[in-house]
TIZALO-81906 format. One line per field, with one value per residue: residue number from 1; x, y, z of N, C-alpha, C in turn. Coordinates in steps of 0.05 Angstrom, whole numbers. Layout:
num	NUM ...
n.x	X ...
n.y	Y ...
n.z	Z ...
ca.x	X ...
ca.y	Y ...
ca.z	Z ...
c.x	X ...
c.y	Y ...
c.z	Z ...
This chain:
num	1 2 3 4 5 6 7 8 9 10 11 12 13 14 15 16 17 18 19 20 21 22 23 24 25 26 27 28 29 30 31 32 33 34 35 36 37 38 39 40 41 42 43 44 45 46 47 48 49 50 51 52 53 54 55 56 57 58 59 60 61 62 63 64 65 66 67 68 69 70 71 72 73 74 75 76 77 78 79 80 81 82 83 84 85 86 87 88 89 90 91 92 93 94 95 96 97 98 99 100 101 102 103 104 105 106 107 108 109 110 111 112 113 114 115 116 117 118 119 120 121 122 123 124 125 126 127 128 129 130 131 132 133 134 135 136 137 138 139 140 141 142 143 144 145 146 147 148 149 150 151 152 153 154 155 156 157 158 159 160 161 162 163 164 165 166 167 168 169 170 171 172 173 174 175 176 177 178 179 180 181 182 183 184 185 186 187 188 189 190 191 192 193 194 195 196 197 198 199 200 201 202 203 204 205 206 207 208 209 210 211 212 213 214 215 216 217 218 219 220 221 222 223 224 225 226 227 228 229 230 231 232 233 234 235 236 237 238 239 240 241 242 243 244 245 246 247 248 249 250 251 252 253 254 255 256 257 258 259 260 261 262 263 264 265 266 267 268 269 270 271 272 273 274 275 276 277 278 279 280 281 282 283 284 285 286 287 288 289 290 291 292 293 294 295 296 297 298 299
n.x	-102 -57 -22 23 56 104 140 157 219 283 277 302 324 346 318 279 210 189 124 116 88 65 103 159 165 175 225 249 238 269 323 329 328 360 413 419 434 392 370 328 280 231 168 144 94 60 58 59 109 175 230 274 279 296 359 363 351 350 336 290 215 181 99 37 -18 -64 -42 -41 -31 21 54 58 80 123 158 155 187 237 252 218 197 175 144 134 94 102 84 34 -25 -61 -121 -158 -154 -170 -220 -222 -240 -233 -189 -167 -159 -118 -78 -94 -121 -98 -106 -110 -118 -169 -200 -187 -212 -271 -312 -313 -310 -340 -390 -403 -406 -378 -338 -304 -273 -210 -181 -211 -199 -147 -135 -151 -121 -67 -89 -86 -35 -16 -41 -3 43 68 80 65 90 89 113 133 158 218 240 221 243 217 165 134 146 116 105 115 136 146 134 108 66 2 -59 -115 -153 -138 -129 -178 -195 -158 -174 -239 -236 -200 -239 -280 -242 -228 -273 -278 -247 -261 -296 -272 -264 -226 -164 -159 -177 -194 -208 -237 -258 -282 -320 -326 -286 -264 -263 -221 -217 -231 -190 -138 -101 -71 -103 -150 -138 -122 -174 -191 -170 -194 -246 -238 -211 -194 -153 -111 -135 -141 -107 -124 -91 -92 -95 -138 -178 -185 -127 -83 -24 -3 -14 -29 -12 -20 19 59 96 141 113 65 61 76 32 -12 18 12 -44 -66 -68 -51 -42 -27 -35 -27 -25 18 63 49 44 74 133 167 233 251 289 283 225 212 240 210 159 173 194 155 121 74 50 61 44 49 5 -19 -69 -118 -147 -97 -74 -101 -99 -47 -35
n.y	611 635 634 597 612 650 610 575 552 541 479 420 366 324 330 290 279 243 222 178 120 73 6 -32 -20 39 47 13 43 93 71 52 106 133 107 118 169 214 262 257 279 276 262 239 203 210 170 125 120 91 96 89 108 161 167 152 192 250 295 300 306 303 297 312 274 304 347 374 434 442 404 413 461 442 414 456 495 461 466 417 387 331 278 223 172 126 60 42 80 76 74 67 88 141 135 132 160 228 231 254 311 301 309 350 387 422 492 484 430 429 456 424 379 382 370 316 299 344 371 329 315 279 219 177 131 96 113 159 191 202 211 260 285 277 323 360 376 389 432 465 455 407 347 266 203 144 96 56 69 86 45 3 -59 -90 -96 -156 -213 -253 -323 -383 -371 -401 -471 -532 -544 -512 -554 -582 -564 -528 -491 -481 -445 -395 -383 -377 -336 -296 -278 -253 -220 -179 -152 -129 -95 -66 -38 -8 -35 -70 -106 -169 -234 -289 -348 -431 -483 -464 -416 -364 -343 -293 -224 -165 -108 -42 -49 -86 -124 -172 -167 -186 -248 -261 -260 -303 -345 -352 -370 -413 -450 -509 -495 -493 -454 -418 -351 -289 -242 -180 -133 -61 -60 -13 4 57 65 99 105 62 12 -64 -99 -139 -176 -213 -203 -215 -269 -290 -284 -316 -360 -366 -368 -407 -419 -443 -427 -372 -324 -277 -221 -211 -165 -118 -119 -114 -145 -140 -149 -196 -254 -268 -266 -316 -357 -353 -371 -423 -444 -450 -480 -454 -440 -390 -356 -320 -296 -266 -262 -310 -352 -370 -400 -453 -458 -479 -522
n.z	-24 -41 3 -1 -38 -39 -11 -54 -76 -108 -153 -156 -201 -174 -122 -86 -53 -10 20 79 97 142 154 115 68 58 78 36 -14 9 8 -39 -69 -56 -65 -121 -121 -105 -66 -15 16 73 89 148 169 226 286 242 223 211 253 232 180 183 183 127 94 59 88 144 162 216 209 220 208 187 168 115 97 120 93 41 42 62 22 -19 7 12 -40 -77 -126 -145 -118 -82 -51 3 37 91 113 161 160 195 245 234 250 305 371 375 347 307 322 353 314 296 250 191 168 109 90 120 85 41 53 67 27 44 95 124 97 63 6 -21 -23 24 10 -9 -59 -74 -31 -33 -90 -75 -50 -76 -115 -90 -68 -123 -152 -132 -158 -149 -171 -161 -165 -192 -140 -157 -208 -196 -173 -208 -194 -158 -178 -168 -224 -267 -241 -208 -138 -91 -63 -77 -141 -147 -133 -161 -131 -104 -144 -164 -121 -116 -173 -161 -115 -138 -175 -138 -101 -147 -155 -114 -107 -154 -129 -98 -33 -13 -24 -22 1 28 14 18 -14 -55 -24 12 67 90 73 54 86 115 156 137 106 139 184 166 150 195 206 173 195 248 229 201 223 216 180 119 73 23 9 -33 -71 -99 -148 -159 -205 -232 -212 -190 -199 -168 -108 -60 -72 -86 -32 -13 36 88 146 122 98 155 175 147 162 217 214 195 135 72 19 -18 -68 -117 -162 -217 -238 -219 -161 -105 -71 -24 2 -27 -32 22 42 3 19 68 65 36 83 123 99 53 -3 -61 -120 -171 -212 -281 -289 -245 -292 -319 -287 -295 -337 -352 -320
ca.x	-81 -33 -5 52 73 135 155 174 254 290 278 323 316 358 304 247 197 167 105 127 72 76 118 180 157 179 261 266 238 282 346 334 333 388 426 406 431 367 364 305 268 221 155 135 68 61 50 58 135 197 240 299 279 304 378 364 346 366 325 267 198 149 81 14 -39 -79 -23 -35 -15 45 70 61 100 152 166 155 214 259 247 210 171 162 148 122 88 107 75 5 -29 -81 -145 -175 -144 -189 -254 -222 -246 -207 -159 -159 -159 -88 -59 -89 -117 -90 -131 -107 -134 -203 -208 -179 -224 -280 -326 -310 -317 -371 -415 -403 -409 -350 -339 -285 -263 -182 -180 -220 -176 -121 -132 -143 -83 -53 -92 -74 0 -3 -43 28 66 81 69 68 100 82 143 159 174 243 245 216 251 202 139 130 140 92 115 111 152 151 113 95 48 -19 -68 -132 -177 -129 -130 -211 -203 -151 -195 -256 -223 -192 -265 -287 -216 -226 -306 -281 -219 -276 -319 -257 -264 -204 -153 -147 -208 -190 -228 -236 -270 -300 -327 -312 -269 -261 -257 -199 -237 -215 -169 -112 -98 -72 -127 -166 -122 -127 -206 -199 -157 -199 -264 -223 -192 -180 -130 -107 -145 -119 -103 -111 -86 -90 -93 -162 -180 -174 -109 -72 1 21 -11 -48 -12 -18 43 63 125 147 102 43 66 73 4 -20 25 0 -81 -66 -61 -29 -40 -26 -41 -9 -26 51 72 19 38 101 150 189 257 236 304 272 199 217 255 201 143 182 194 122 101 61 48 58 37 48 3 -35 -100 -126 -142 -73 -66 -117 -86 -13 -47
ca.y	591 645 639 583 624 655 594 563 550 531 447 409 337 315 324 276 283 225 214 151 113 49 -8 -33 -1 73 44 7 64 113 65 62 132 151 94 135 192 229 272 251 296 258 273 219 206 204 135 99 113 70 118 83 123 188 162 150 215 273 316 287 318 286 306 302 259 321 378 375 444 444 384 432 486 434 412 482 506 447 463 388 385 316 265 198 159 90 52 38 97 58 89 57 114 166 133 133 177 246 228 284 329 299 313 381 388 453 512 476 407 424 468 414 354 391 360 288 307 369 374 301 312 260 191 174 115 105 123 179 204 194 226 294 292 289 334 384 381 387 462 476 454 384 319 254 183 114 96 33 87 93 12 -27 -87 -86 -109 -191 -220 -281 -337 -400 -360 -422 -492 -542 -533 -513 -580 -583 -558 -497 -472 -483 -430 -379 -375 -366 -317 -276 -266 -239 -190 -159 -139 -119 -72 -47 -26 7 -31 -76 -120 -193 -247 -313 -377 -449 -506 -443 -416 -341 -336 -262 -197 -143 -77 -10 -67 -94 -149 -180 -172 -211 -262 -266 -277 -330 -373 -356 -378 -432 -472 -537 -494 -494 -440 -391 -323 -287 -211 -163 -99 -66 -55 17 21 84 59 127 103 44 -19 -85 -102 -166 -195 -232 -199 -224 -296 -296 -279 -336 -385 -371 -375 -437 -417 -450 -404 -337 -321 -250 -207 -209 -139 -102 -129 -107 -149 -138 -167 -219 -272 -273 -275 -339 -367 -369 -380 -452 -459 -452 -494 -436 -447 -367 -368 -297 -297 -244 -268 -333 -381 -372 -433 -480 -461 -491 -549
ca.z	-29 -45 26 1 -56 -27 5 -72 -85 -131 -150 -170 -215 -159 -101 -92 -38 4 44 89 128 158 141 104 42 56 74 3 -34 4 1 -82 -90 -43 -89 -147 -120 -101 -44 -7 29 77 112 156 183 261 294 226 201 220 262 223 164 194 173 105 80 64 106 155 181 217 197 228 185 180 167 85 85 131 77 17 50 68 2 -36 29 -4 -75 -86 -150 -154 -100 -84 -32 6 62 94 120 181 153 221 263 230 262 330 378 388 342 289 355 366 296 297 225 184 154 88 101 128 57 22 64 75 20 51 124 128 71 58 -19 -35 -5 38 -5 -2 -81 -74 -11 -34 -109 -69 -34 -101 -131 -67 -83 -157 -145 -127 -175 -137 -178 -144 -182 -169 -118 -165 -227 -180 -165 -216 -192 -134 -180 -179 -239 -257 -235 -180 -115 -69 -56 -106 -159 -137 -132 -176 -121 -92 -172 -166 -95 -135 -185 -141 -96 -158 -182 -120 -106 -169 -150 -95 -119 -169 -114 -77 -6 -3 -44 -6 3 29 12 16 -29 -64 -1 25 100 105 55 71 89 137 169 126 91 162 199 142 147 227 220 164 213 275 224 186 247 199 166 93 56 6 4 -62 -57 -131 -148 -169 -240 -236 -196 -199 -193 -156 -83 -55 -88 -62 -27 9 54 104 156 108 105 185 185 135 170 237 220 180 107 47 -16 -28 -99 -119 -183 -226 -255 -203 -130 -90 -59 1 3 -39 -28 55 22 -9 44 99 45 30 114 129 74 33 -40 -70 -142 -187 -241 -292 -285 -244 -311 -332 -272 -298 -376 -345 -315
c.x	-55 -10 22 63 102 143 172 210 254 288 302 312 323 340 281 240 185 160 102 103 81 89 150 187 176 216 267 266 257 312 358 337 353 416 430 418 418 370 334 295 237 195 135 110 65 49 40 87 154 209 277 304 291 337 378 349 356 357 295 250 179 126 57 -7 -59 -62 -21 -18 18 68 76 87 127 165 164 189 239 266 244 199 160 164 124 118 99 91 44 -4 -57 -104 -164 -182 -166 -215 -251 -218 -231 -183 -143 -151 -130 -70 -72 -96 -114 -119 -139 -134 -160 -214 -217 -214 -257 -316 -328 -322 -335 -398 -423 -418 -395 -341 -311 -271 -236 -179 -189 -205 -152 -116 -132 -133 -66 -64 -82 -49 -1 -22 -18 43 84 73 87 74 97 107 158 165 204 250 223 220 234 166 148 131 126 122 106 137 162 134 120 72 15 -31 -85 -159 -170 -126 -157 -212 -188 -169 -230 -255 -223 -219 -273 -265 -222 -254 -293 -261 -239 -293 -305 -264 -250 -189 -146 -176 -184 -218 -219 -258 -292 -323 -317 -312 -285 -267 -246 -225 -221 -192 -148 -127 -95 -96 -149 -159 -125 -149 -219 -193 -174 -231 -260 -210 -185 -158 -138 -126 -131 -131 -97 -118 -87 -100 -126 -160 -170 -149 -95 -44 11 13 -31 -37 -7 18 41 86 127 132 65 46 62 53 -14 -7 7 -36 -82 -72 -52 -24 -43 -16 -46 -13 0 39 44 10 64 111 172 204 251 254 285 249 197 223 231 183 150 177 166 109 74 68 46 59 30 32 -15 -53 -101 -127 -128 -62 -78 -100 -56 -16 -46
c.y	605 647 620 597 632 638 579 567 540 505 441 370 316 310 309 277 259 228 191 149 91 21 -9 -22 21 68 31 25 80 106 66 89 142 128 107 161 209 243 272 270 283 270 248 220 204 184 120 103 106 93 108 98 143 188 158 167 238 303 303 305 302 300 293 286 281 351 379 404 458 425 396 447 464 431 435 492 497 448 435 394 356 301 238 187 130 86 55 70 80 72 87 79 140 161 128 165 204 247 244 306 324 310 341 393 420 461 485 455 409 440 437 387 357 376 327 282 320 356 349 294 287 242 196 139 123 115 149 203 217 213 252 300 300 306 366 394 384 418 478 469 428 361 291 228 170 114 63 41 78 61 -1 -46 -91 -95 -142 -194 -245 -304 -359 -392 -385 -448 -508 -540 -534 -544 -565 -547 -523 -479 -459 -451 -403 -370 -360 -340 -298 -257 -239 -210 -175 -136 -119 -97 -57 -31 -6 -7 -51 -96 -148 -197 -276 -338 -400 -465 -480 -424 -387 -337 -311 -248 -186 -119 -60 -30 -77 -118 -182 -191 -193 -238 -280 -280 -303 -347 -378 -370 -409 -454 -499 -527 -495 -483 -423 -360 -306 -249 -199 -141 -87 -60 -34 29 43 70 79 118 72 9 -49 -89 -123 -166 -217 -228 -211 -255 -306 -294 -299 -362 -389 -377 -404 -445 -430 -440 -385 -342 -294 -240 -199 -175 -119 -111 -131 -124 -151 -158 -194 -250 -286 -279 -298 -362 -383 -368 -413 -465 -464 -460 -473 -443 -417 -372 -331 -298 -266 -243 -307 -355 -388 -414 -451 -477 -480 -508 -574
c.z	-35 -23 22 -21 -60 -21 -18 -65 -94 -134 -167 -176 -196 -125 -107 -57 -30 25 51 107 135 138 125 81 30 55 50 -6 -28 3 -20 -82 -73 -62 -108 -150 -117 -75 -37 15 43 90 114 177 211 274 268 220 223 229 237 191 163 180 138 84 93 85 118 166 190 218 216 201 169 168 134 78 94 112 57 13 50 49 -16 -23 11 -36 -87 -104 -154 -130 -99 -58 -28 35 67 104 137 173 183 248 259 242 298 346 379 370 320 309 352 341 288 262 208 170 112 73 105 99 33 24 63 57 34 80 134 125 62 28 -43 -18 11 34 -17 -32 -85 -44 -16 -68 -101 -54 -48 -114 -120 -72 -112 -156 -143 -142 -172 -150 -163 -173 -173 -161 -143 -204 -222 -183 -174 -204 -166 -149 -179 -208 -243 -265 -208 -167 -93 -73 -84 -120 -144 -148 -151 -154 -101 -123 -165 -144 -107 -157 -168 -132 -120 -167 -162 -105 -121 -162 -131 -90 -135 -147 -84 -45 -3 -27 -41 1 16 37 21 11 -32 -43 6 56 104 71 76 67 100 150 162 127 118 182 185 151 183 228 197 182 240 260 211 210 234 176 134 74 40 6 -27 -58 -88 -131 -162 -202 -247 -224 -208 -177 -169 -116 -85 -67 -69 -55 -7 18 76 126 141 107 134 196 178 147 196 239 201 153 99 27 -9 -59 -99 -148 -200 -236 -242 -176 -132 -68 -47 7 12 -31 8 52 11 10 72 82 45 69 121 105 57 7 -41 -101 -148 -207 -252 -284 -274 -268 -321 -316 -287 -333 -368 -324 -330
C-alpha cells in the first residue's frame, strides 16, 4: 500500500472531495459547497453522474466503479483529506454480465474487494460495501462526512409536505408499512415497502425505490396505496440515506399512489419548493414524521 505515499500534497480545509453517482443529489451537494467556498474536487462514477456536474467543480475525474485505487491517488494528487459522497450508485450493474470487465477493476480494489468477491468471507450488503470503501480511504489519511454535514437544510423536517390530513385507514397503512421498512433497513435489503388496507405491494431491494413503486402499481391497478420510505436503524449518515424528489413522486403518481410517508430529520429532499408543488398537482398526501404513531397521537 505504500505505492500512494508520494502522491500525498499538501490539504487544505478548503478542499473537499466527492464521489458523485447518479441523480440530483451529487449537483446540490456540489452547488452548497462551491457556495461555501469549497473547492470541490469531483470523481464521478461512469454511466451514473450528470455530465452537468463537470461545471460545478473545481476539478472533475471520471472514475470507473471499480478504480478504488486510482480514486485514492486522485485525491492524495489534490491534497483532499476529507470527502463525501452523493447520489445512487445502481448496485444492479455489478450482476450484469461483463460488466466489471468494462470498468477494469484496479490492483487496489481486487485487494481491497477481495473478501466480498473471492473468498466470499464478507457479504455484499450496501452497508457492508460501502463501510470498506470508507474504511479504504481513511488507510490514507482520507475521511469521508455525511454530505448533509455541508447542507443540513436538505434533511425533512416533520411535518404534513402536501395533501390533506391522512384518513383513518391510510394512518392504519403508514403505520403498517413503517413496521415492515424498519425490519427491513435492520436486515440491510432496502428502505421503501408500499402497502394497502395493511397488505404488502412490493419491498425495495437491488432495484430502487422506483422500481418498487413501478411493481406496486402494475400489482395494485385500483390505485391508491401508500408509499412509506425511512432510513434503517443503523444508518450511517455518511452514505446510503433515503432520499426522495420529484422523480419519486412521478413514479407514485404514475402507478397510482397516494401516500408517501418519509422519516423527518433522516430523509433528503430534493428541491423541496418543486417537491411540494407536483405532490399537491398529483394529489399525493406526503407526511414527515419521527416515527409512524406520532400520526394516530395527532389524530
Amino acid at each position: 500500500m505504500t505505492e500512494f505515499a508520494h502522491l500525498s500534497n499538501s490539504a487544505s480545509p478548503h478542499k473537499i472531495g466527492l464521489i458523485a453517482g447518479w441523480g440530483r443529489f451529487p449537483l446540490v451537494v456540489a452547488q452548497t459547497l462551491r457556495s461555501q467556498g469549497k473547492q470541490v474536487f469531483c470523481l464521478g462514477v461512469k454511466d451514473h453522474v450528470d455530465s452537468e456536474l463537470i461545471s460545478l467543480c473545481h476539478h472533475f475525474q471520471p472514475i470507473g466503479i471499480a478504480q478504488l485505487g486510482k480514486a485514492v491517488r486522485y485525491f492524495q494528487k489534490n491534497g483532499v483529506t476529507q470527502a463525501t459522497m452523493a447520489g445512487k450508485i445502481h448496485k444492479v450493474l455489478l450482476f450484469k454480465k461483463y460488466y466489471l470487465l468494462k470498468h477494469l477493476p484496479d490492483w487496489y480494489c481486487i485487494q481491497t474487494f477481495y473478501p466480498h468477491f473471492v473468498s466470499r468471507t464478507k457479504d455484499r450488503k450496501d452497508d457492508t460495501m460501502l463501510g470498506t470503501i470508507v474504511d479504504a480511504f481513511a488507510k490514507f489519511g482520507i475521511q469521508f462526512a455525511p454530505a448533509t454535514d455541508f447542507a443540513p437544510e436538505l434533511l425533512v423536517k416533520e411535518r404534513q409536505l402536501a395533501g390533506a390530513p391522512l384518513t383513518g385507514a391510510q394512518i392504519k397503512d403508514v403505520e403498517f408499512g413503517w413496521t415492515l421498512a424498519s425490519e427491513m433497513g435492520r436486515l440491510d435489503v432496502g428502505q421503501s415497502v408500499a402497502v394497502k388496507g395493511q397488505a404488502v405491494l412490493a419491498v425495495e431491494a437491488i432495484e430502487g425505490t422506483d422500481q418498487c413503486i413501478v411493481r406496486a402499481g402494475q400489482l395494485c391497478q385500483a390505485g391508491g396505496f401508500t408509499v412509506v420510505k425511512i432510513a434503517k436503524p443503523q444508518q450511517d449518515m455518511r452514505f446510503d440515506v433515503p432520499t426522495v424528489g420529484v422523480g419519486t413522486l412521478e413514479s407514485i403518481a404514475k402507478a397510482g399512489g397516494s401516500v408517501l410517508a418519509i422519516e423527518a430529520n433522516r430523509t433528503i429532499i430534493l428541491d423541496e419548493s418543486e417537491f411540494v408543488r407536483t405532490a399537491n398537482q398529483n394529489n399525493i398526501k406526503v407526511v414527515a414524521v419521527r416515527h409512524a404513531n406520532q400520526l394516530a397521537d395527532a389524530a
